[in-house]
N, CA, C and O atoms as a Tripos MOL2 file, in Angstrom:
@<TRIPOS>MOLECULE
protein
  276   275    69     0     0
PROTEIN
NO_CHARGES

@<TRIPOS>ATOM
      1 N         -16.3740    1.3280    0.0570 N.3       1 UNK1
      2 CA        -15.4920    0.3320   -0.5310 C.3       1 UNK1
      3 C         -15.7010   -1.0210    0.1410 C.2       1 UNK1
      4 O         -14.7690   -1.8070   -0.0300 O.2       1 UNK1
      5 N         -16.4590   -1.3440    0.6780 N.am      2 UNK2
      6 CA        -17.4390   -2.9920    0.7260 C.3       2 UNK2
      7 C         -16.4290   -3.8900    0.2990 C.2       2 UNK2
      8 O         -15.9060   -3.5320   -0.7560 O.2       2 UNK2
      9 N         -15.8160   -5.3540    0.9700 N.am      3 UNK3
     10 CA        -15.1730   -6.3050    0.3910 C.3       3 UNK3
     11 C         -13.9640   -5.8760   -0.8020 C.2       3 UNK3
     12 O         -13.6160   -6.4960   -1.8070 O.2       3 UNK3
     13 N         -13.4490   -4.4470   -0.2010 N.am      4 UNK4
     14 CA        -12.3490   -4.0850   -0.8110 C.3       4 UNK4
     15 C         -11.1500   -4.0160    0.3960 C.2       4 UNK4
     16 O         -11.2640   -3.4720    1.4940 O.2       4 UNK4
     17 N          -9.9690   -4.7350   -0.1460 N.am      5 UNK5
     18 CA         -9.0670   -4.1520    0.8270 C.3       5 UNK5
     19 C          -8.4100   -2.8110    0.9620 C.2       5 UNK5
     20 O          -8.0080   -2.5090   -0.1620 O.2       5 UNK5
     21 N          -8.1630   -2.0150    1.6920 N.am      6 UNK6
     22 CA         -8.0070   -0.7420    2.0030 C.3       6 UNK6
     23 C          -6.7750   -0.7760    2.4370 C.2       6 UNK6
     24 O          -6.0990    0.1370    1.9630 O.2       6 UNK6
     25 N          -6.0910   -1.6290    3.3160 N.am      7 UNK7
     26 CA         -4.9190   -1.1130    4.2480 C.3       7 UNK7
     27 C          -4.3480   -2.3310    4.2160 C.2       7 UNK7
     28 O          -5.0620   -3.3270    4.3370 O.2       7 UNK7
     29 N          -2.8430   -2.4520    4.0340 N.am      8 UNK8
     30 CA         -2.4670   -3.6880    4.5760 C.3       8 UNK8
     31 C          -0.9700   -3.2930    5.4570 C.2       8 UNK8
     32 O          -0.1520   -2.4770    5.0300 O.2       8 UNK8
     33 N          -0.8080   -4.1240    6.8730 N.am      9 UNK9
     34 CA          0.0830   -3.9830    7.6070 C.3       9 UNK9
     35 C           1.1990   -4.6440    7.5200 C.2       9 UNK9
     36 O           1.1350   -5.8460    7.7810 O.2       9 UNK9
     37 N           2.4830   -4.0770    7.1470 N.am     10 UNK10
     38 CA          3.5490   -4.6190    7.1030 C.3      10 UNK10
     39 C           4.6140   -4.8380    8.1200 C.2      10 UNK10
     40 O           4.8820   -3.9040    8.8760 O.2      10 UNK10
     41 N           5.2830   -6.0270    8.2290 N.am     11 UNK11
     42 CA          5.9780   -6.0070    9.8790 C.3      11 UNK11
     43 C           7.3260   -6.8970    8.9250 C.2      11 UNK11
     44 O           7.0470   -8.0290    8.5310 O.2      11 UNK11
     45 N           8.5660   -6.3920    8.6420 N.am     12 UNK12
     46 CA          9.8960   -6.9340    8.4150 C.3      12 UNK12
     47 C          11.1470   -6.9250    9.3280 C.2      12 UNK12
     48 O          11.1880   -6.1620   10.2930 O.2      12 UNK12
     49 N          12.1720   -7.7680    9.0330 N.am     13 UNK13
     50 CA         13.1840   -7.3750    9.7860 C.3      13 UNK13
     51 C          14.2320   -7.2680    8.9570 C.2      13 UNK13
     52 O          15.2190   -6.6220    9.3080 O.2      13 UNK13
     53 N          14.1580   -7.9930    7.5280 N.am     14 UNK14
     54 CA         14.7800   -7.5280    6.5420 C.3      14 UNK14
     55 C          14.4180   -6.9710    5.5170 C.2      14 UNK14
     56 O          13.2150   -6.9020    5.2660 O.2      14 UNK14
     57 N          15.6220   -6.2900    4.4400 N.am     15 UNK15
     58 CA         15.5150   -5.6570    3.4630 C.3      15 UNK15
     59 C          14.8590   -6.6770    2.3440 C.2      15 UNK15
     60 O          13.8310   -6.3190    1.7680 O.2      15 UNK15
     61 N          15.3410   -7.6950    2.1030 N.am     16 UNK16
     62 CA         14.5900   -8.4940    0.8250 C.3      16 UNK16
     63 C          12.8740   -8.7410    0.9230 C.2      16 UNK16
     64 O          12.0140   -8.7770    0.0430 O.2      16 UNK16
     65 N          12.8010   -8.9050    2.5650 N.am     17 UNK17
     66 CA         11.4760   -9.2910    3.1640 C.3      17 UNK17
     67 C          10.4780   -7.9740    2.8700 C.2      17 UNK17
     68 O           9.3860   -8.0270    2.3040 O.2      17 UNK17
     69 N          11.0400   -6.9590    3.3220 N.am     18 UNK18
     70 CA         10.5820   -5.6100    2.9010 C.3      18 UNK18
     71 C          10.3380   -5.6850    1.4250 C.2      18 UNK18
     72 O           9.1470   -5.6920    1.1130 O.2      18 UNK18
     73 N          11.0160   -5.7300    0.6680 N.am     19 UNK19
     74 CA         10.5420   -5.6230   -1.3250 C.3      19 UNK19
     75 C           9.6610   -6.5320   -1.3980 C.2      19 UNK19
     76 O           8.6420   -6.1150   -1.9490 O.2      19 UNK19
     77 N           9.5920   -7.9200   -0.9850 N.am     20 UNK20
     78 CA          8.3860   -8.4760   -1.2950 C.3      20 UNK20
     79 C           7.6740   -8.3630   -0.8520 C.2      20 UNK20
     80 O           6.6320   -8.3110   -1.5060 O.2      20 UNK20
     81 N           7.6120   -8.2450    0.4250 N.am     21 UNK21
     82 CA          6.1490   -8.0920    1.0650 C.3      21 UNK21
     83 C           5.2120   -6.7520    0.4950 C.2      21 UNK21
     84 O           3.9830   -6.7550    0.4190 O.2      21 UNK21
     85 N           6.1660   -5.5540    0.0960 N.am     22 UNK22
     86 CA          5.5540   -4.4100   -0.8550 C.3      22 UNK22
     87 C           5.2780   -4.4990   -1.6080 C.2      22 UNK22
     88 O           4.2960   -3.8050   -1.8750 O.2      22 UNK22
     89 N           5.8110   -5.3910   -2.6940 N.am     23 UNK23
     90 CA          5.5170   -5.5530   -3.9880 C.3      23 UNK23
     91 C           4.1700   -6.2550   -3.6250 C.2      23 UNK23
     92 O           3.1710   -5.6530   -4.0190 O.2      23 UNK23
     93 N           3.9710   -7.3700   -2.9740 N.am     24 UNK24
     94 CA          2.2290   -8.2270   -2.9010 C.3      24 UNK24
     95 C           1.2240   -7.2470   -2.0370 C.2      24 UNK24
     96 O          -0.0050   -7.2760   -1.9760 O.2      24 UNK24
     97 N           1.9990   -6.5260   -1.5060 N.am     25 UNK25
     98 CA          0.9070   -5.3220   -1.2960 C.3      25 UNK25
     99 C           0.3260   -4.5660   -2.1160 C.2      25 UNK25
    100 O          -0.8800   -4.3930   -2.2860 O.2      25 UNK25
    101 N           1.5570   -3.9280   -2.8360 N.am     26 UNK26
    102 CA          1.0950   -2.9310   -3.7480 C.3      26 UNK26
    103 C           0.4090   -3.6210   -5.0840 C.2      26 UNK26
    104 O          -0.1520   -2.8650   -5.8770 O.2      26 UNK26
    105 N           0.4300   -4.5370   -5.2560 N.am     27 UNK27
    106 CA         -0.1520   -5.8610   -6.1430 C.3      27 UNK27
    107 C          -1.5060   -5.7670   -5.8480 C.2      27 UNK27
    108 O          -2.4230   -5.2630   -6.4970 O.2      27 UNK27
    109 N          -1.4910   -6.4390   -4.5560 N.am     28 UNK28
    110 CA         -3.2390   -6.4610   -3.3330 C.3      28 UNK28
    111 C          -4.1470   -5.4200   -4.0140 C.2      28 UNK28
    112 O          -5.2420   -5.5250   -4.5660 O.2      28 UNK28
    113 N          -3.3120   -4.3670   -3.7880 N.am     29 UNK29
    114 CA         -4.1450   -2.7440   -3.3450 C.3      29 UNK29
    115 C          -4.1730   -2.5430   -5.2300 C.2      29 UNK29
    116 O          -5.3030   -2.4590   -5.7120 O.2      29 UNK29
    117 N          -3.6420   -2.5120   -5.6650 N.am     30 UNK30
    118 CA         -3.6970   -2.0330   -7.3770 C.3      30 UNK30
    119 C          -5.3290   -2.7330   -7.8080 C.2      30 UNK30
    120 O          -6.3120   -2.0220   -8.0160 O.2      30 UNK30
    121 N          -5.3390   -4.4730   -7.8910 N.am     31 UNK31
    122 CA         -6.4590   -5.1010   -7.6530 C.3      31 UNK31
    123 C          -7.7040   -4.3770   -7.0740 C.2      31 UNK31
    124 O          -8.6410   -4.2340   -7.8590 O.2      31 UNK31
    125 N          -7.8220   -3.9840   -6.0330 N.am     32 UNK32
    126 CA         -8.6530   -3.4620   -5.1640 C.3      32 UNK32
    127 C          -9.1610   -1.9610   -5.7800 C.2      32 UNK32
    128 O         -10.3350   -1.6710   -6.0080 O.2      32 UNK32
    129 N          -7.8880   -1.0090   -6.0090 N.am     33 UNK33
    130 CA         -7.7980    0.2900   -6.7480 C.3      33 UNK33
    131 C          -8.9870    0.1090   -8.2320 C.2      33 UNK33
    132 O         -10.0670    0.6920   -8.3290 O.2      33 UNK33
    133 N          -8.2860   -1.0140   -9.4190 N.am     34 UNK34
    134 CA         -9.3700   -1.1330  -10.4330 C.3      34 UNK34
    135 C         -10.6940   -1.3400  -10.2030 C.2      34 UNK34
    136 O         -11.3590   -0.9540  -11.1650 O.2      34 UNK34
    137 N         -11.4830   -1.8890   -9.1330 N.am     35 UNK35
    138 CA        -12.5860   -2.0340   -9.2190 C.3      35 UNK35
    139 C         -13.4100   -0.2040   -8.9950 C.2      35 UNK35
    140 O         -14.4910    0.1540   -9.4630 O.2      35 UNK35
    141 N         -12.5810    0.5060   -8.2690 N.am     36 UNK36
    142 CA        -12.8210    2.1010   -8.0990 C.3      36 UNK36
    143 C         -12.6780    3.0170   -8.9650 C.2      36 UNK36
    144 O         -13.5130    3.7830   -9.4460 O.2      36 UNK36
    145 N         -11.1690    2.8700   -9.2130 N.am     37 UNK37
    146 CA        -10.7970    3.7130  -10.2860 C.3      37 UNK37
    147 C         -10.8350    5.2220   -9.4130 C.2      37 UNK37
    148 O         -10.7520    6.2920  -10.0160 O.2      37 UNK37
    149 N         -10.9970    5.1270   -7.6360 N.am     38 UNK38
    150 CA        -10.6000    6.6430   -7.7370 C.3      38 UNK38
    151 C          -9.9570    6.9380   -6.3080 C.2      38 UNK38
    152 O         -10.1960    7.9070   -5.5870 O.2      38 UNK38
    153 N          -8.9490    5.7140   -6.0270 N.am     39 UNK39
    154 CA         -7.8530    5.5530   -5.3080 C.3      39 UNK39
    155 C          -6.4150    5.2280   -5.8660 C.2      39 UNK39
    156 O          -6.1620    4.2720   -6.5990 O.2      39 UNK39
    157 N          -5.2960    6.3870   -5.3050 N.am     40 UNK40
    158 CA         -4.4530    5.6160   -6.0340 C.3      40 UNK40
    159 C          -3.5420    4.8860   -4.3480 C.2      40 UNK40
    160 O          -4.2830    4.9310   -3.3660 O.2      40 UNK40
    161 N          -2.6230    4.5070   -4.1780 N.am     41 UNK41
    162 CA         -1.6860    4.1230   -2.9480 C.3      41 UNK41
    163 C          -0.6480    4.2060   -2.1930 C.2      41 UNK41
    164 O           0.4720    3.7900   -2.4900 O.2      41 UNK41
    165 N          -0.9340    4.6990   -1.2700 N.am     42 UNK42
    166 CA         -0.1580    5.1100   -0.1540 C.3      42 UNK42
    167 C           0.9760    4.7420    0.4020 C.2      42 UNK42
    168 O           0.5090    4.6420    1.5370 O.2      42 UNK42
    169 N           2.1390    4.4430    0.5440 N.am     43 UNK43
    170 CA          2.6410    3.9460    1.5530 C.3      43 UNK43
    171 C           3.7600    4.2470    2.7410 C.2      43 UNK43
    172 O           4.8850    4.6770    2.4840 O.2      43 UNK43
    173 N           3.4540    4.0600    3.6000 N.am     44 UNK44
    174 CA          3.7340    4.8860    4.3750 C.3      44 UNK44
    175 C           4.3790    4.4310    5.6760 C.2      44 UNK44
    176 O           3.8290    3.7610    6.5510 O.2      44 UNK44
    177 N           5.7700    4.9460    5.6740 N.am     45 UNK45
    178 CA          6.8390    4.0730    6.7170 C.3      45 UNK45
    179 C           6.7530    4.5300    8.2370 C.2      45 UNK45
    180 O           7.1780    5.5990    8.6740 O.2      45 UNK45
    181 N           6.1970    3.6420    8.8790 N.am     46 UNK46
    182 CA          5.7850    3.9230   10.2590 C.3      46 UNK46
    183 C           7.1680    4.0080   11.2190 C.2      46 UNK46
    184 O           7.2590    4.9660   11.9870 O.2      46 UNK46
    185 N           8.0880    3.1500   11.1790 N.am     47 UNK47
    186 CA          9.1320    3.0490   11.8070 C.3      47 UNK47
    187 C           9.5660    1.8940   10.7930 C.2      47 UNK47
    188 O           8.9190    1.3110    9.9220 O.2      47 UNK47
    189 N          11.2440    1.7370   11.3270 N.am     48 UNK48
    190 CA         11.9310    0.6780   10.8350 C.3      48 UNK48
    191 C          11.5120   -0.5110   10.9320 C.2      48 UNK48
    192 O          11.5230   -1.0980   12.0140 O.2      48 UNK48
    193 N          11.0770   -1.0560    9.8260 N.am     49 UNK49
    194 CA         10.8570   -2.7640   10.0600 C.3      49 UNK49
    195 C           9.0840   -2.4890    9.7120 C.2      49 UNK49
    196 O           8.4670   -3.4720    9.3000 O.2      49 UNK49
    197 N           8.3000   -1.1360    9.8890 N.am     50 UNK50
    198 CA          6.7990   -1.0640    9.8550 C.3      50 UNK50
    199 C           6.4060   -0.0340    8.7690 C.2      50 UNK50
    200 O           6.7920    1.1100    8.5280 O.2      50 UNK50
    201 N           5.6220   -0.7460    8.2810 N.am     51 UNK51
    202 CA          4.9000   -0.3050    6.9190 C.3      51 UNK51
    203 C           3.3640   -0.1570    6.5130 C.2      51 UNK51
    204 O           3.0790   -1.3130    6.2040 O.2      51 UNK51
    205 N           2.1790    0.6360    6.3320 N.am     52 UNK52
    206 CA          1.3840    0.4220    5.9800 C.3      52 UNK52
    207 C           0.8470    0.5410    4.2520 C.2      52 UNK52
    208 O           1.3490    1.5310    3.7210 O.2      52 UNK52
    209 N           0.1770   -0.0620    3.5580 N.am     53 UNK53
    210 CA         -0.0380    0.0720    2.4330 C.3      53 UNK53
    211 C          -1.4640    0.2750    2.2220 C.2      53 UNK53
    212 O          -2.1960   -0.6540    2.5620 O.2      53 UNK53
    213 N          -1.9170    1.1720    1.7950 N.am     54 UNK54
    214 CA         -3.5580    1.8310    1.8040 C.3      54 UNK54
    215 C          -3.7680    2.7160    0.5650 C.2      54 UNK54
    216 O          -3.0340    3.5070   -0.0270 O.2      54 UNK54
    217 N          -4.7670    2.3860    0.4220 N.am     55 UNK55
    218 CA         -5.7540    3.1910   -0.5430 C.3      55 UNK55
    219 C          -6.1060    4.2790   -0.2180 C.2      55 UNK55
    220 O          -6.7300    4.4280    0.8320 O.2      55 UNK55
    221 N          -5.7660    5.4420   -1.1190 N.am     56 UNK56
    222 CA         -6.0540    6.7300   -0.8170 C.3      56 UNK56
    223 C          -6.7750    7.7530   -1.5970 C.2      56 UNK56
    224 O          -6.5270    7.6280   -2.7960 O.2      56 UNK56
    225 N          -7.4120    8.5170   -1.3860 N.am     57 UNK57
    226 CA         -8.3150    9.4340   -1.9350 C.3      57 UNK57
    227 C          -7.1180   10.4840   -2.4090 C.2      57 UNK57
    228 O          -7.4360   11.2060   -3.3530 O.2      57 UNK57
    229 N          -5.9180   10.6410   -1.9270 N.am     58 UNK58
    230 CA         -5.3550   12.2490   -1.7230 C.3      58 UNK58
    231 C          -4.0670   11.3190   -3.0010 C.2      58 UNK58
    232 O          -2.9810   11.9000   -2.9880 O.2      58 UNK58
    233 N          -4.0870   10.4950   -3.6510 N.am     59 UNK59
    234 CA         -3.2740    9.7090   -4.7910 C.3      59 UNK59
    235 C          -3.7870    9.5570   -5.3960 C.2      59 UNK59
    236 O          -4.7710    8.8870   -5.0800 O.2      59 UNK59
    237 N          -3.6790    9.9670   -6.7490 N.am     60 UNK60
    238 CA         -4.0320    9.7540   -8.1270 C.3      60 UNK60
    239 C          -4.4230    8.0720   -8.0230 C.2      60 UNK60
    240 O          -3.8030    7.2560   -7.3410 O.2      60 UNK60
    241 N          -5.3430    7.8510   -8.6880 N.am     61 UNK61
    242 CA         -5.8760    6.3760   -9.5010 C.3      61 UNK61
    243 C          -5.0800    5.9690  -10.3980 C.2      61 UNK61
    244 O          -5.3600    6.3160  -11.5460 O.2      61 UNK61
    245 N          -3.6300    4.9650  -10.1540 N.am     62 UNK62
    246 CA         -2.5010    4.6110  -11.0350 C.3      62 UNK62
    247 C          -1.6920    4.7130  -10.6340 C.2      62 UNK62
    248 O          -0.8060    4.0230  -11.1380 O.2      62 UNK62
    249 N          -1.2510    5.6630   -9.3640 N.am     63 UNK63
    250 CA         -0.1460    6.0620   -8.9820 C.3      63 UNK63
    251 C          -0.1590    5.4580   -7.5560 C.2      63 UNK63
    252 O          -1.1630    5.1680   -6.9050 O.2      63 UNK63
    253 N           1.3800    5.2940   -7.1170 N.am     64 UNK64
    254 CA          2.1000    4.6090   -5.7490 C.3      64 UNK64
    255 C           2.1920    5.6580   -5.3220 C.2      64 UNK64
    256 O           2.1760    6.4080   -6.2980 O.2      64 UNK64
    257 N           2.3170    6.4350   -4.1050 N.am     65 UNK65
    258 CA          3.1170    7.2270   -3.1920 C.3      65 UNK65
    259 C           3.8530    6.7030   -2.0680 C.2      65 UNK65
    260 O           3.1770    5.8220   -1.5380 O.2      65 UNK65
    261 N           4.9190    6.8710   -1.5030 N.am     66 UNK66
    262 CA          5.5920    6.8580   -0.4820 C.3      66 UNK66
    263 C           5.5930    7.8060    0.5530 C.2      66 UNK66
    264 O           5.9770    8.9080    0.1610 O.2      66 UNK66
    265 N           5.2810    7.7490    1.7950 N.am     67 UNK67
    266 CA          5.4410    8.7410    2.7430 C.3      67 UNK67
    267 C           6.2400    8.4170    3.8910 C.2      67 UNK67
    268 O           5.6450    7.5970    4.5910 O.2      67 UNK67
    269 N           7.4790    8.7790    4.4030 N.am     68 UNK68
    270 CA          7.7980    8.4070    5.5510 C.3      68 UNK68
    271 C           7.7350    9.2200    6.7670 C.2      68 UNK68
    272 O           8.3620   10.2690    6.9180 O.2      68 UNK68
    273 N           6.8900    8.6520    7.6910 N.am     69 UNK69
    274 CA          6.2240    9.8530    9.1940 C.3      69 UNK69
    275 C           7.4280    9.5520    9.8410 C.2      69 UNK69
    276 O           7.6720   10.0340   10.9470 O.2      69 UNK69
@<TRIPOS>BOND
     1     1     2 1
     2     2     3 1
     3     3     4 2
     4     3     5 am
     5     5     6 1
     6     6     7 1
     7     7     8 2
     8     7     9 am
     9     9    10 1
    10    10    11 1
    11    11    12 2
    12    11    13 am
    13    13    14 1
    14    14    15 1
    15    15    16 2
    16    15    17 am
    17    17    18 1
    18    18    19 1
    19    19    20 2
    20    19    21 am
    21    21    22 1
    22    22    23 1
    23    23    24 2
    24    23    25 am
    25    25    26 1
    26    26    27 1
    27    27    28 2
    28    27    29 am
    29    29    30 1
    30    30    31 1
    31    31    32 2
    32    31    33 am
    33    33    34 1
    34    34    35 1
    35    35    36 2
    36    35    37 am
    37    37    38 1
    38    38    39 1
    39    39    40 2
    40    39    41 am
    41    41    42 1
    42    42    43 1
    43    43    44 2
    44    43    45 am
    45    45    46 1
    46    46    47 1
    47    47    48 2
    48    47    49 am
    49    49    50 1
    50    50    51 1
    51    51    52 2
    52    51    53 am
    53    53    54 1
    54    54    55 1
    55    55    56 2
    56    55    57 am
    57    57    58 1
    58    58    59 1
    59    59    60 2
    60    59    61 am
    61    61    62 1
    62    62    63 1
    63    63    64 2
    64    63    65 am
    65    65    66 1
    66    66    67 1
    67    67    68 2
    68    67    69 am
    69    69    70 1
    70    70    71 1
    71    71    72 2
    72    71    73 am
    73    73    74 1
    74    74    75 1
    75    75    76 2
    76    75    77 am
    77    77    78 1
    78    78    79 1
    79    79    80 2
    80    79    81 am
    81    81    82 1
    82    82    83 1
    83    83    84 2
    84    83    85 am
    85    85    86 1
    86    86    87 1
    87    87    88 2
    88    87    89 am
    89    89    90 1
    90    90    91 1
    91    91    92 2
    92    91    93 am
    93    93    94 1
    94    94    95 1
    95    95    96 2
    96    95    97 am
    97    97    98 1
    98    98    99 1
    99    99   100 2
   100    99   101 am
   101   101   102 1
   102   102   103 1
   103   103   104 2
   104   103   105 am
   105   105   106 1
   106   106   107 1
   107   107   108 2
   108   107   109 am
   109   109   110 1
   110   110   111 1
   111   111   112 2
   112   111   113 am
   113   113   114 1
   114   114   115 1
   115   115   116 2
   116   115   117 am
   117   117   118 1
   118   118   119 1
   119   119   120 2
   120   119   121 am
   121   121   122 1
   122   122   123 1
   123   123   124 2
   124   123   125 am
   125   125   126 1
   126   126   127 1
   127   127   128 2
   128   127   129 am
   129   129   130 1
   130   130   131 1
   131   131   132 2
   132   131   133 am
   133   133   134 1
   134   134   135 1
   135   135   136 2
   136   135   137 am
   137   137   138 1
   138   138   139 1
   139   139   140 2
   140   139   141 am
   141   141   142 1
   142   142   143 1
   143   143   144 2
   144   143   145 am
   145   145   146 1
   146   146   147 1
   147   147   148 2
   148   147   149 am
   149   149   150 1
   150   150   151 1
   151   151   152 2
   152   151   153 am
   153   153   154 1
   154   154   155 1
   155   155   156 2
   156   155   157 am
   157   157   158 1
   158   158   159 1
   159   159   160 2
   160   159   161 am
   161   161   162 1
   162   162   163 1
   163   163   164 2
   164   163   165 am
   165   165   166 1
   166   166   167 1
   167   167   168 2
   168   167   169 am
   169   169   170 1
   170   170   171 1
   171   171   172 2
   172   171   173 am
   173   173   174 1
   174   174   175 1
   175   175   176 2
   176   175   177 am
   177   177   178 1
   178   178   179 1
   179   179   180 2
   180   179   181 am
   181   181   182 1
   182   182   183 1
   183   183   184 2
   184   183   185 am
   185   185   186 1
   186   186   187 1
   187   187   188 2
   188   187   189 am
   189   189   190 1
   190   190   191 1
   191   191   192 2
   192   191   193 am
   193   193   194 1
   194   194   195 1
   195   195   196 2
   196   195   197 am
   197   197   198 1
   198   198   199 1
   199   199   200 2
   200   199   201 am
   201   201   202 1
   202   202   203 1
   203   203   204 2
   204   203   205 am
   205   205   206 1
   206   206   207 1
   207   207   208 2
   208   207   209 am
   209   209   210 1
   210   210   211 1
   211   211   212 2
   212   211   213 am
   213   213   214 1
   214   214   215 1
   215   215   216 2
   216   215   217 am
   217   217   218 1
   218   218   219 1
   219   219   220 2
   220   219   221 am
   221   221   222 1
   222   222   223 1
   223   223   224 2
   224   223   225 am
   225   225   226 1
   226   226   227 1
   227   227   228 2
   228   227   229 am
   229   229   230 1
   230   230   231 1
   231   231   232 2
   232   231   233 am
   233   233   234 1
   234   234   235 1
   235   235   236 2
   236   235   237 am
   237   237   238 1
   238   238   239 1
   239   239   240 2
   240   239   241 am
   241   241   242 1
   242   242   243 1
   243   243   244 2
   244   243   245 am
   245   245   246 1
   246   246   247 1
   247   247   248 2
   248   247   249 am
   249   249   250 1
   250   250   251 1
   251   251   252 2
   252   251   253 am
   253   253   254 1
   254   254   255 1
   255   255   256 2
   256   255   257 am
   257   257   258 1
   258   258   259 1
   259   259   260 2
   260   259   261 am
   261   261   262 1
   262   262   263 1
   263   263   264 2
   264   263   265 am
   265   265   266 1
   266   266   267 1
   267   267   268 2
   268   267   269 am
   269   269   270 1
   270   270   271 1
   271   271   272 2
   272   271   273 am
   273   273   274 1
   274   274   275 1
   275   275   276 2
@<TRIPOS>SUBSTRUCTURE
     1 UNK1         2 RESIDUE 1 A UNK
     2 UNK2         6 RESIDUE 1 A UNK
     3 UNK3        10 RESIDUE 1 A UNK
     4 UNK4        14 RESIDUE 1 A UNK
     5 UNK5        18 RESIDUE 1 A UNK
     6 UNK6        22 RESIDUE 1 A UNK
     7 UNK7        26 RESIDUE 1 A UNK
     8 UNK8        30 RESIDUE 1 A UNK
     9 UNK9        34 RESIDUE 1 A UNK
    10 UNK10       38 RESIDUE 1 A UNK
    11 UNK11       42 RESIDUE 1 A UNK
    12 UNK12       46 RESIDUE 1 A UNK
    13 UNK13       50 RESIDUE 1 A UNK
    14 UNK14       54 RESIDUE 1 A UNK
    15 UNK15       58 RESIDUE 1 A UNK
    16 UNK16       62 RESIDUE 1 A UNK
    17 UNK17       66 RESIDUE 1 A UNK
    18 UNK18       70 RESIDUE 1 A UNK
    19 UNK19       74 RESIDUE 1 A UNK
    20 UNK20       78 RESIDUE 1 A UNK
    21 UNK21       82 RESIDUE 1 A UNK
    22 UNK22       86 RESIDUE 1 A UNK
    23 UNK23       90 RESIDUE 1 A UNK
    24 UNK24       94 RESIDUE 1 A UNK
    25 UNK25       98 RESIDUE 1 A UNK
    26 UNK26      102 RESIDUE 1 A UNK
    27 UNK27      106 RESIDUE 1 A UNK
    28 UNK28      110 RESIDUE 1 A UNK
    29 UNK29      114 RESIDUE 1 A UNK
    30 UNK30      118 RESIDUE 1 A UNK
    31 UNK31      122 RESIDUE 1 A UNK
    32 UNK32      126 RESIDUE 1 A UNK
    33 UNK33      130 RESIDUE 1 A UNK
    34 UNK34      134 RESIDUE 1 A UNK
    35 UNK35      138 RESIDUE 1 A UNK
    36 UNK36      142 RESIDUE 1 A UNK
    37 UNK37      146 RESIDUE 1 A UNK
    38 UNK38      150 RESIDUE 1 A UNK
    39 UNK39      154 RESIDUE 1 A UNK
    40 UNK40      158 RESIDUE 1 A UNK
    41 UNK41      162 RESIDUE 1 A UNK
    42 UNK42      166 RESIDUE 1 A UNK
    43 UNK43      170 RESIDUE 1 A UNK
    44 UNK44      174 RESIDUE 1 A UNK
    45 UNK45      178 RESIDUE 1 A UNK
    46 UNK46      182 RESIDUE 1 A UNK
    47 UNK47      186 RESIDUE 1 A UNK
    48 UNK48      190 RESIDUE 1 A UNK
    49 UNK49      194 RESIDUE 1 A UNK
    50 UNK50      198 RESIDUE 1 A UNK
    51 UNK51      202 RESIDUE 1 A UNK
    52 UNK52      206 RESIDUE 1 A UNK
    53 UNK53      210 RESIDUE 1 A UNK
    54 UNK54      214 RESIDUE 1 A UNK
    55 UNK55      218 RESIDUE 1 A UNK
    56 UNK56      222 RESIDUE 1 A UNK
    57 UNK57      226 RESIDUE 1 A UNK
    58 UNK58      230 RESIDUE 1 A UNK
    59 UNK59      234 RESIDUE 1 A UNK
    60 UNK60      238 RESIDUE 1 A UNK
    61 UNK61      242 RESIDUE 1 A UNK
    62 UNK62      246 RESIDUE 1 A UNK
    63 UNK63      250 RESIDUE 1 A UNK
    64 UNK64      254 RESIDUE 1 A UNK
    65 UNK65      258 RESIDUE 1 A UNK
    66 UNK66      262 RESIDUE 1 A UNK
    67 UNK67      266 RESIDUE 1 A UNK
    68 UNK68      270 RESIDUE 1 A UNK
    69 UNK69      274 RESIDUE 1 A UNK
């Protein structure tokens, strides 16, 4: 995946800051997803306030997932 973004790191302290900053992630990564067509996206709550958003092999191509570790 060459000049594709894969992962993006999220750092909030609020709730509104949190929806947008996901939404231009999951925006980012959708972009990134069409040129493949065989990632769908991850995301995955590291702790409070930390977020990563990534492209994944183990998600359908179209589909969001949420995971919280």
């Amino acid at each position: 995946m060459s000049n594709i973004i894969e992962a993006i790191n999220i750092e909030v302290t609020s709730r509104h800051d949190l929806e947008q900053r996901l939404e231009a992630a999951e925006a980012a990564l959708q972009e990134a997803a069409r040129r493949t067509r065989a990632h769908g996206i991850l995301i995955t709550r590291q702790e409070a306030g930390r977020y990563t958003a990534r492209l994944s092999d183990q998600v359908p191509y179209g589909l969001t997932r949420e995971l919280h570790s």
